[in-house]
C-alpha positions as CSV (number, residue, x, y, z in Angstrom):
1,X,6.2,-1.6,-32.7
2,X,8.2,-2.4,-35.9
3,X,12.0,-3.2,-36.0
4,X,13.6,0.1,-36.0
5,X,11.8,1.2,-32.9
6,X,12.5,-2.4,-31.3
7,X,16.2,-1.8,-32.2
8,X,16.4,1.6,-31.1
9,X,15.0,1.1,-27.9
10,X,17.1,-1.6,-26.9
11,X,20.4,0.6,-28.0
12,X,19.0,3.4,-25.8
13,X,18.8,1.0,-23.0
14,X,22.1,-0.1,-23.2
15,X,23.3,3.9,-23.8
16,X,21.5,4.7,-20.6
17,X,22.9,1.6,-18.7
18,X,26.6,3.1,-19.1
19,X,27.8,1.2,-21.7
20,X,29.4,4.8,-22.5
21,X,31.5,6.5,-19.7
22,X,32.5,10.1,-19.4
23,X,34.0,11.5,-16.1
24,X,35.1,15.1,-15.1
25,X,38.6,15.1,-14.1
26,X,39.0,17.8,-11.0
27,X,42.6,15.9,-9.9
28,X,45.4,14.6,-11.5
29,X,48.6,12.7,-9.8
30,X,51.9,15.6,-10.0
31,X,49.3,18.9,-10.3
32,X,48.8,20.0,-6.9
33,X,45.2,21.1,-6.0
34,X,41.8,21.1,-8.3
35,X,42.6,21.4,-12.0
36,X,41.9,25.2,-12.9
37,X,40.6,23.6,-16.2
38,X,37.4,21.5,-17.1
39,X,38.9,18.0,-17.8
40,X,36.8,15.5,-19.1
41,X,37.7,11.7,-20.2
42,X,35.7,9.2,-21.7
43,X,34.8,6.4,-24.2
44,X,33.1,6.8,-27.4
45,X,30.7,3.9,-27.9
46,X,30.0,2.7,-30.9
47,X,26.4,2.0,-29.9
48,X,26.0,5.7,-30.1
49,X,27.2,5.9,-33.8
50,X,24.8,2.7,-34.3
51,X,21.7,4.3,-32.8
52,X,22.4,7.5,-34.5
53,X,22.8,6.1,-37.9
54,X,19.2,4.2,-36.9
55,X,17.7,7.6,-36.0
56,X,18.4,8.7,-39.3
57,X,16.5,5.5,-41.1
58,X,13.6,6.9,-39.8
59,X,11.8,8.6,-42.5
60,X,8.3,8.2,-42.5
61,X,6.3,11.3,-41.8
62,X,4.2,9.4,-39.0
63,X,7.6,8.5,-36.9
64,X,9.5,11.6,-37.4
65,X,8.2,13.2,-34.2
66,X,8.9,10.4,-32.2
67,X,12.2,10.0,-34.1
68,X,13.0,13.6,-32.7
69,X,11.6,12.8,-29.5
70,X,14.0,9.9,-29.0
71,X,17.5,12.3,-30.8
72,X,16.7,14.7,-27.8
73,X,16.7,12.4,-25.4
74,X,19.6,10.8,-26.8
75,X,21.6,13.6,-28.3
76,X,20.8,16.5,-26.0
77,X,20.5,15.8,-22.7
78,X,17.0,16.9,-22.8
79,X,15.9,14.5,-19.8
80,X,18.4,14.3,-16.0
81,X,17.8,11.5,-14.0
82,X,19.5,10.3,-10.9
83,X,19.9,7.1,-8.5
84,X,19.3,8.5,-5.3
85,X,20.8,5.7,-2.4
86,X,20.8,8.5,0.6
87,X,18.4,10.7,2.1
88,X,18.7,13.8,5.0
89,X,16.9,11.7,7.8
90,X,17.1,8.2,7.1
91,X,20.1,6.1,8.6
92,X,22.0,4.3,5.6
93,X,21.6,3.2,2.5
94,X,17.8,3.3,1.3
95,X,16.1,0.0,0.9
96,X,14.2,1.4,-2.2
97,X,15.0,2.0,-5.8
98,X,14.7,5.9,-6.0
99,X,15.1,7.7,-8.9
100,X,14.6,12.1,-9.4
101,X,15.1,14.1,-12.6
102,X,13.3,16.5,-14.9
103,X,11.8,16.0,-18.0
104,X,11.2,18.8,-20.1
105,X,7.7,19.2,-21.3
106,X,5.4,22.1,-23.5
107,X,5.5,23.5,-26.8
108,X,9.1,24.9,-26.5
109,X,10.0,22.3,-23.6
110,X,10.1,25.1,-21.4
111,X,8.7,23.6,-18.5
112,X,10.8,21.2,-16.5
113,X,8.4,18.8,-14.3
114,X,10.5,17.0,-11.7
115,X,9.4,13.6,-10.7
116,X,10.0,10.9,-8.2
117,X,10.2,7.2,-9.4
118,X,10.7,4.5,-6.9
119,X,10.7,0.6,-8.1
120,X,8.2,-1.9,-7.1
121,X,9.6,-4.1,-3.7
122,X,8.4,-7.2,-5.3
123,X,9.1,-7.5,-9.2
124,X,10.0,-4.6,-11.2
125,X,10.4,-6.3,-14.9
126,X,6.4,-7.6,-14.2
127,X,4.8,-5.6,-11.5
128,X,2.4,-2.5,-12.7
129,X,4.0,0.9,-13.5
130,X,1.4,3.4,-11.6
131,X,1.7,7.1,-13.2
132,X,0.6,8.9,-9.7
133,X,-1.2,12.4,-10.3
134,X,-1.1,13.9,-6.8
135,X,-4.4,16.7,-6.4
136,X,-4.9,20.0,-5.9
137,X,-4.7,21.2,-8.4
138,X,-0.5,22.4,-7.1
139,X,-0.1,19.5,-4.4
140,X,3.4,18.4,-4.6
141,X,4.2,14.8,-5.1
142,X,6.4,14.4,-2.2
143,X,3.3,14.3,-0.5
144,X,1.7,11.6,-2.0
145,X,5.1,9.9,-1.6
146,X,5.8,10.1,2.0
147,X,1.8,10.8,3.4
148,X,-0.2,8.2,1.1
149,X,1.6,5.3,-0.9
150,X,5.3,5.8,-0.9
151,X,7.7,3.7,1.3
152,X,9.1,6.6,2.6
153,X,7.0,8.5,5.7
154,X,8.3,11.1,8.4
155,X,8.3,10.2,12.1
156,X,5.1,11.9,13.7
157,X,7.3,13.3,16.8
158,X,8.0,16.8,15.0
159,X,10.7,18.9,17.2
160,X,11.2,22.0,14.4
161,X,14.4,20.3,13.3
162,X,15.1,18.2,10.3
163,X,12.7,15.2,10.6
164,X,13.4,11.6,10.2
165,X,12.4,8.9,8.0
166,X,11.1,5.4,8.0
167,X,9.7,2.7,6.1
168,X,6.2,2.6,5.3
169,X,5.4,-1.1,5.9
170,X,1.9,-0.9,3.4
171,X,3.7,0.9,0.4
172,X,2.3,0.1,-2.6
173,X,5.4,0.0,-4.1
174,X,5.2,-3.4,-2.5
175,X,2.8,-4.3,-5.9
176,X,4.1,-1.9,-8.2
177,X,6.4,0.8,-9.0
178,X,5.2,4.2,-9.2
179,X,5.8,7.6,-10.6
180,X,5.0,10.8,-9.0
181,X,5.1,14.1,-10.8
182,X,5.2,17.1,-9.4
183,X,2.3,18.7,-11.6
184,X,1.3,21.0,-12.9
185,X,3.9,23.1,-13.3
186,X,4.9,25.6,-10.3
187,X,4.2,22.4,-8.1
188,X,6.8,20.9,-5.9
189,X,10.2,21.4,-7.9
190,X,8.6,21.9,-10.9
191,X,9.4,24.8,-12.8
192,X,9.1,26.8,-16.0
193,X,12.3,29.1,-18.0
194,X,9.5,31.8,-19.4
195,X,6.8,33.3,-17.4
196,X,4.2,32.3,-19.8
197,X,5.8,28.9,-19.1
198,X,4.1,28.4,-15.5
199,X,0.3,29.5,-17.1
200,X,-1.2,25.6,-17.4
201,X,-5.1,24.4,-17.4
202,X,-6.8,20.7,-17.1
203,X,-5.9,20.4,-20.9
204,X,-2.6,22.1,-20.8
205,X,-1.5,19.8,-17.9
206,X,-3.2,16.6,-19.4
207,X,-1.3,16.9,-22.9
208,X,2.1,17.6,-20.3
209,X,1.5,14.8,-18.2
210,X,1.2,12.2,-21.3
211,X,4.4,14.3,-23.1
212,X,6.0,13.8,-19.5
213,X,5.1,9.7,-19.6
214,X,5.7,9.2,-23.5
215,X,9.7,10.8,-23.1
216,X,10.1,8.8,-19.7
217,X,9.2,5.5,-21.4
218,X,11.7,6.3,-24.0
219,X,14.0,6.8,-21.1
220,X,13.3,3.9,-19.7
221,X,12.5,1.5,-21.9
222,X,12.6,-1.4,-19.9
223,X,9.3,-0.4,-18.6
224,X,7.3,-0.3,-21.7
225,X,6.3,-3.8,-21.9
226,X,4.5,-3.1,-18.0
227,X,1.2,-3.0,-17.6
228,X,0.2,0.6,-16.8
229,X,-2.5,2.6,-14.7
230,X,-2.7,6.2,-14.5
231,X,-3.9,7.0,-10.8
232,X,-4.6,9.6,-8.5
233,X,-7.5,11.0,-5.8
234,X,-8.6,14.4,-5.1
235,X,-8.3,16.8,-8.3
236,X,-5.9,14.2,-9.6
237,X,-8.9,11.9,-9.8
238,X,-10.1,14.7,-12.9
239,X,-6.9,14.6,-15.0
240,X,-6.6,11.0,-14.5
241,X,-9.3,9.9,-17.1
242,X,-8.1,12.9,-19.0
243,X,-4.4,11.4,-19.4
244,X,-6.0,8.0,-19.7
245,X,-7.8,8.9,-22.7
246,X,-4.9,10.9,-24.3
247,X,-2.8,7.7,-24.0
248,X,-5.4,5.6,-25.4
249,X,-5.9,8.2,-28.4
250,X,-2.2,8.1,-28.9
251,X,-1.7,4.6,-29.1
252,X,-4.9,4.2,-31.4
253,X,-2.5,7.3,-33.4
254,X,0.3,4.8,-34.0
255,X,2.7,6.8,-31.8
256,X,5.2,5.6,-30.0
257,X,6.1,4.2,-27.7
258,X,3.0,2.6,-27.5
259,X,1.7,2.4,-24.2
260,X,0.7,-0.4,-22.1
261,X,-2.2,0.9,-20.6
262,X,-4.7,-1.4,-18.7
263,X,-6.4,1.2,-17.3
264,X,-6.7,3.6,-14.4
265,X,-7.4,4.5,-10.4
266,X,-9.2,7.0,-8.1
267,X,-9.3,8.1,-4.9
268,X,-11.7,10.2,-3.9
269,X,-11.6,12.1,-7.2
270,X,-13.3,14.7,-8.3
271,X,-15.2,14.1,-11.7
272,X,-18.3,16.6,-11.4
273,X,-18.7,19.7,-9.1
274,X,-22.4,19.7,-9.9
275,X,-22.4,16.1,-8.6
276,X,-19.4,15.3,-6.2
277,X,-19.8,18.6,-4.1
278,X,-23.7,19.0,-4.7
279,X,-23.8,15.8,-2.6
280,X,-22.2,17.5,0.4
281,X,-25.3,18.0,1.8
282,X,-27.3,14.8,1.8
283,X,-24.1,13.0,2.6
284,X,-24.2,15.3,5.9
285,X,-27.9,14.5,6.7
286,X,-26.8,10.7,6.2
287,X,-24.2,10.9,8.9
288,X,-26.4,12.6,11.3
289,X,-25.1,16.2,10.6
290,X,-27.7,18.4,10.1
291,X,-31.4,17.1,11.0
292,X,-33.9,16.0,8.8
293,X,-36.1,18.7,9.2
294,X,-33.0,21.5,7.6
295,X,-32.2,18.9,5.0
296,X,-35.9,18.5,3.7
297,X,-36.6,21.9,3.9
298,X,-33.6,23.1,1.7
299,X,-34.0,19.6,-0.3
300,X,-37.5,21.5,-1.3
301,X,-36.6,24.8,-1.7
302,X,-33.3,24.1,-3.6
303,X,-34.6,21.4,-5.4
304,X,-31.7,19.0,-4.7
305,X,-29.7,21.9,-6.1
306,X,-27.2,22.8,-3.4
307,X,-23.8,23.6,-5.5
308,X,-24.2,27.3,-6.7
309,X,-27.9,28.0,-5.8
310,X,-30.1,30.4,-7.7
311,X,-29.0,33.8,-5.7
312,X,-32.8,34.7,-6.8
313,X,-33.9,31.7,-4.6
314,X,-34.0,33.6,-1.4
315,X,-35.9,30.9,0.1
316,X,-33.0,28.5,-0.6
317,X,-30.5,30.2,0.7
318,X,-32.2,30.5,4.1
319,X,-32.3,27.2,4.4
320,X,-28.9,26.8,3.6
321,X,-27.9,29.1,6.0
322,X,-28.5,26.4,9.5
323,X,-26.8,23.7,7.6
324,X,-23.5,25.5,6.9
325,X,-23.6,26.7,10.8
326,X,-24.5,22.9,11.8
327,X,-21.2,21.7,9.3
328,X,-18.9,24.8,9.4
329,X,-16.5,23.5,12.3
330,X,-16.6,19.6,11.0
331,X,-13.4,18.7,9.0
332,X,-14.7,17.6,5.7
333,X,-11.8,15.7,4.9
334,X,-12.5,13.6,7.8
335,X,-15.4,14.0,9.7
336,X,-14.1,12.3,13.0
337,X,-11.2,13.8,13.1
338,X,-10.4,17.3,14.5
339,X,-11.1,20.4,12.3
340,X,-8.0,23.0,12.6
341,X,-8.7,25.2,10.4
342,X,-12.0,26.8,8.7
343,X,-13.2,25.3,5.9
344,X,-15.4,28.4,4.4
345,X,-13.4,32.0,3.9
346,X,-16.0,33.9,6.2
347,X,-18.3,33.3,8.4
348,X,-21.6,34.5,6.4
349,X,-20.4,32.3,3.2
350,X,-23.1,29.9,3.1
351,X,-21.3,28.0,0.0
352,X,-18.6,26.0,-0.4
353,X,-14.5,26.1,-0.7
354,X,-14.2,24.8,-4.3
355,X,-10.6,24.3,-4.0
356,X,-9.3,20.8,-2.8
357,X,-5.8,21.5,-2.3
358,X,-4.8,21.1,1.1
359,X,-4.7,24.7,3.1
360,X,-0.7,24.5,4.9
361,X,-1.3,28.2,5.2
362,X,1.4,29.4,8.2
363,X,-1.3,30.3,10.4
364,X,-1.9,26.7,10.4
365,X,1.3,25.0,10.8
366,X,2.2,27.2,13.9
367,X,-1.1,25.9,15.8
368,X,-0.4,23.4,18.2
369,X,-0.1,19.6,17.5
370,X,-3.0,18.6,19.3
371,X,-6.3,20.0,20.2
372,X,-8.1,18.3,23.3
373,X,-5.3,15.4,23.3
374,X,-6.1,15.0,19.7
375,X,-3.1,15.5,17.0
376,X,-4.1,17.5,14.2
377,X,-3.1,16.0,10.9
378,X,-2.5,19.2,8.9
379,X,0.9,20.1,11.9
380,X,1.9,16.8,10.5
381,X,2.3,18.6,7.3
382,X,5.2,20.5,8.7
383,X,7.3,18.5,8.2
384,X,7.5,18.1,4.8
385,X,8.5,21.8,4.8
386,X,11.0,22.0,7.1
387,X,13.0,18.5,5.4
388,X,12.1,19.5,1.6
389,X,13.5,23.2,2.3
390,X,16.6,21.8,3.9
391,X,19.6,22.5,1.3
392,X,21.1,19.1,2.2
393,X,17.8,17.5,1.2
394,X,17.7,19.4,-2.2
395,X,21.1,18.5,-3.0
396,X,20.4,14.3,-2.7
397,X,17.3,15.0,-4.8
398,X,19.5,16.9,-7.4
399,X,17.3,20.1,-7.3
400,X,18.5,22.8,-9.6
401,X,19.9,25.4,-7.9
402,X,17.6,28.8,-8.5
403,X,15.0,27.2,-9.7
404,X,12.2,27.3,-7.0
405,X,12.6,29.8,-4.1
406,X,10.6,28.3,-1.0
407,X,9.0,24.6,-1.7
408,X,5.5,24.7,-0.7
409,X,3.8,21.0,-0.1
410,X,0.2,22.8,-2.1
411,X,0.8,25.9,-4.0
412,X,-2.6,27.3,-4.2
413,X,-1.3,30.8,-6.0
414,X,-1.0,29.0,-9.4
415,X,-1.8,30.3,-12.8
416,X,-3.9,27.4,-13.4
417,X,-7.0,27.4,-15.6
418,X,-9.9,24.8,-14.6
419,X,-11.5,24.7,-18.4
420,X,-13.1,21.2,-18.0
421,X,-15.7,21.5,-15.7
422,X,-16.7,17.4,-16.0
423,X,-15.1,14.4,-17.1
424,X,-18.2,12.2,-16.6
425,X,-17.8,11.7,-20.8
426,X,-14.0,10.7,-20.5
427,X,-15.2,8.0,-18.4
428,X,-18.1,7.1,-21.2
429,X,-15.5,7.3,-23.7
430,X,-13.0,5.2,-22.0
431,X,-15.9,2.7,-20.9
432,X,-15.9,1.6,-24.8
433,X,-12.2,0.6,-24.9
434,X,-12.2,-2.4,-22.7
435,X,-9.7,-0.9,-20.1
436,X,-10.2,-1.5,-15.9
437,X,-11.1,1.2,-13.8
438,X,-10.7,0.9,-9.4
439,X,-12.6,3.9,-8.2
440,X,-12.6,3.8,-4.3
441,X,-13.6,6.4,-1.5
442,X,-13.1,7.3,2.0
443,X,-16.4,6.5,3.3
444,X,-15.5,10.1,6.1
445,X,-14.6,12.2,3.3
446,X,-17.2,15.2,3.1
447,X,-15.0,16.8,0.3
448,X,-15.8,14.6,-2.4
449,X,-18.6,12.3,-0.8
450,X,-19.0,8.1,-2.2
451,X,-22.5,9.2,-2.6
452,X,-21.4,11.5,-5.5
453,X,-19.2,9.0,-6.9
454,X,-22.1,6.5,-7.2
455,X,-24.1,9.1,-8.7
456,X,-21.8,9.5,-11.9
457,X,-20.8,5.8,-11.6
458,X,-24.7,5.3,-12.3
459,X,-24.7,7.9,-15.0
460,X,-22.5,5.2,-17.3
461,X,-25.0,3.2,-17.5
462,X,-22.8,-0.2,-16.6
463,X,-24.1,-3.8,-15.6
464,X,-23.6,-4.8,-12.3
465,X,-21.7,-7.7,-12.2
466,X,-21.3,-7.8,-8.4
467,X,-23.3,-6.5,-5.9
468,X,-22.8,-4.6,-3.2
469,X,-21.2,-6.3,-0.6
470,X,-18.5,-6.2,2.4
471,X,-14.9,-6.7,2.0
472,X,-12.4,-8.1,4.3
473,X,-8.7,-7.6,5.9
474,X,-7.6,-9.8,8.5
475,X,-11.4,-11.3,9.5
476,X,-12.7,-7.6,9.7
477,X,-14.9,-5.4,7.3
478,X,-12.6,-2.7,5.4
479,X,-15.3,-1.7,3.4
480,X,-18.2,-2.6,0.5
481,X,-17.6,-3.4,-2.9
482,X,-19.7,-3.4,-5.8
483,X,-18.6,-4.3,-9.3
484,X,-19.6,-2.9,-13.2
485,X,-19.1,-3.9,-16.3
486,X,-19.6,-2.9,-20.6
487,X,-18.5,-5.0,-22.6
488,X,-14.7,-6.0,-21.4
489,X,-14.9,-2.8,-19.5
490,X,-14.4,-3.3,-15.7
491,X,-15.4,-1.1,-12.6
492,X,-14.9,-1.8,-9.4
493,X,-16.0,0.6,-6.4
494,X,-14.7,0.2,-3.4
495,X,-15.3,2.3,0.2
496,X,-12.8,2.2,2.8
497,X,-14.4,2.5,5.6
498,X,-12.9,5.0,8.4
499,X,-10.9,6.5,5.6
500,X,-10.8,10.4,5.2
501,X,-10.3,12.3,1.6
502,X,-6.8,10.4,1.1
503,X,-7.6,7.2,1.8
504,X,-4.5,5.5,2.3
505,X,-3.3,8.0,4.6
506,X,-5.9,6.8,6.7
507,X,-6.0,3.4,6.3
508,X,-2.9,2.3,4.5
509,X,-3.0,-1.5,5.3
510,X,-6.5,-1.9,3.6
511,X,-5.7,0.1,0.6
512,X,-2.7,-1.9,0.1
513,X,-5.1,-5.1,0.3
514,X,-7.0,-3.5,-2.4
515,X,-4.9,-2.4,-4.6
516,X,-2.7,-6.1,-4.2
517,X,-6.0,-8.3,-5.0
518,X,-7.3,-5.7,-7.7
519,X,-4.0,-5.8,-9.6
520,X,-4.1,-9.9,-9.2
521,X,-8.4,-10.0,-10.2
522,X,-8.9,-11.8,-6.6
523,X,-12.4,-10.5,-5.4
524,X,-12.0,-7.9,-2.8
């Protein structure tokens, strides 16, 4: 970064850190009632005058897009932020640094992707900044913030009223601090001013996401210098090497800021359908199922071709047919757990749901909470609905008013374009530029199976440079391990073993071990 960047930086930090003031003026001592005028007082700064002269310094062709960049977030207002201290269900002042705004994103900047940011426990100025792509594709980032890694999490008692909040005691913002966007747009509070606005793709939302993380740096400039990982599970685990590499080409690019990036994390992430979801079926025969006589039949008649079989190969889809009637009532997300809803549209479809945003369809969250003195996990969902539609709520998060009619925690009626179909070469790419990858699974997840991920892991043709072996938390096994390397490219895979497709939701302390002792390069 040369000076004039260096300079203007630090003058944007001290713009943003109120070393100007303006305040609206409602009341004044001897005028009885509100003012019927808009009053505002303030101070000029003279830092402003400084940074603007700076701006203008800036002529070479390369930096004039950043230059403008930087003018509208510091001339225009084209970012809102705000310190949020109290919440709708939680007693007091929060313990947390929590931050919600917009920043404006697209060709025309005419979508608006709202995000939460929330500051490591431990050490902001040195801890990791995590860029947290929730999946879905349309899965809101409140729920990757209160049902996976955020310190916030709603009581499981659920009454219909406005639920309340506690502390999630294995937050990884205990290691880091963490962004979570509300992507793509139409997600969450995100929202578009044109129609055309809310059409998005895996392209669309990867260039967004790294416009999104490029104008919050430059908002927040005392978080450039962190190491960053972009990270996500589920369909977030596709865009994740996506954003990755558009960082890394960037930087390469000479634009700025230039990002910190050390590399990136997946949960359960979808990289390959023709893989990760063609390995549905053995992953069933492995955990006892379907019997080995259906799964060596169809193994011979589909030829290990399960995902979209030949509709010529009659044969194949016979054999298909007991399998999907032996696994049809078996949560995939979590085999153990209780299945409340059906995972294939109709009862003849002997494929597979495609889609991997969660189903909070109304049907569903009216069931009861528990099935057989089980609690179903998807009625926990409700209550992310019932606090996030609360007006109160909206309010404290500074939610523009109009903008979204009825939050939705996965809106699965987006105008969303899946044009990359694998991202197995964005991991080949990013295996040549010496970054660290953490790539763990649920070992109960039947949505996007470990078995697949080892498959595509394999395809990279890495060293091993640690072999498969168990890892610990408090004296027990959480899991196996196995560690890759190219070069001064690293990979660690890691299971979790109980865990489900979100595997901190599960099994939040071990994650939290992981991630803690990944970030530090202890061994697992």
């Amino acid at each position: 970064m040369n000076w004039i960047w260096f300079h203007a930086l630090v003058l944007l930090q001290q713009l943003f850190s109120k070393a100007a003031s303006q305040f609206n003026i409602e009341t004044l001592p001897g005028y009885s009632g509100s003012l019927p005028v808009k009053l505002e007082t303030g101070i000029t700064n003279e830092k402003y005058v400084k940074t603007r002269r700076l701006m203008n310094s800036i002529t070479n062709e390369k930096d004039v897009k950043t230059r403008r960049l930087m003018e509208k977030l510091l001339f225009s207002k084209a970012a809102s932020q705000f310190n949020i201290e109290t919440l709708p269900g939680y007693p007091g002042t929060l313990p947390v640094k929590l931050e919600t705004g917009y920043i404006d994103v697209g060709e025309t900047e005419e979508v608006q992707l709202f995000y939460y940011f929330i500051e490591s426990e431990r050490n902001p100025e040195k801890d990791p900044l995590l860029l947290w792509l929730t999946g879905g594709p349309g899965c809101s980032a409140l729920s990757g913030l209160v049902y996976e890694i955020g310190p916030l999490a709603f009581d499981a008692d659920f009454d219909g009223s406005l639920p309340s909040i506690h502390l999630n005691p294995y937050s990884w913002t205990k290691v880091a601090s963490i962004i979570f966007i509300d992507w793509p747009v139409g997600t969450g509070f995100s929202y578009a001013n044109t129609s055309k606005g809310y059409s998005s793709s895996d392209t669309k939302s990867t260039k967004d996401n790294y416009t999104f993380l490029r104008k919050w740096l430059l908002n927040h400039p005392m978080f450039i210098k962190n190491r960053l990982y972009v990270a996500g599970d589920s369909y977030g685990g596709k865009i994740v090497p996506m954003v990755a590499l558009e960082i890394s080409r960037g930087n390469e690019a000479g634009l700025q800021p230039r990002i910190f990036l050390q590399g990136y994390i997946i949960g359960n992430g979808l990289t390959d359908p023709n893989i990760d979801i063609n390995e549905r079926i053995p992953y069933a025969h492995r955990m006892a199922l379907i019997s080995d006589e259906y799964f060596e039949s169809a193994k011979i008649s589909c030829d290990g071709k399960y995902y979209n079989p030949d509709p010529k190969n009659l044969q194949c889809l016979y054999d298909l047919r007991p399998i999907h009637e032996s696994i049809k009532n078996i949560k995939a997300g979590q085999i153990l757990e209780p299945n409340c809803r059906r995972l294939a549209p109709k009862p003849d479809d002997v494929g597979w749901d495609r889609t991997l945003a969660k189903d909070d369809s109304i049907d569903q969250l009216l069931l009861p909470s528990k099935i057989d003195g089980l609690r179903c996990r998807t009625q926990t969902y409700a209550t992310s609905y019932n606090w996030a539609n609360d007006p109160t709520v909206q309010e404290a998060l500074h939610i523009k008013k109009g903008t979204i009619t009825d939050w939705t925690r996965c809106n699965n009626s987006l105008s969303y374009e899946q044009n990359v179909e694998s991202v197995v070469q964005y991991h080949k790419i990013l295996s040549k530029k010496g970054y660290e990858a953490l790539v763990y699974s649920g070992d109960h997840d039947m949505m996007i199976p470990y078995m697949g991920t080892l498959k595509w892991i394999r395809s990279l043709n890495l060293t091993i440079d640690d072999e498969w072996r168990p890892w610990n938390v408090n004296g027990q096994v959480a899991g196996y391990t196995k560690k890759y390397k190219k070069n001064d490219f690293y990979l660690t895979f890691v299971t979790v073993k109980g865990a489900g497709h979100t595997a901190p939701e599960f099994k939040p302390k071990q994650c939290l071990a992981m991630l803690d002792r990944w970030f530090s390069s202890y061994p697992l």
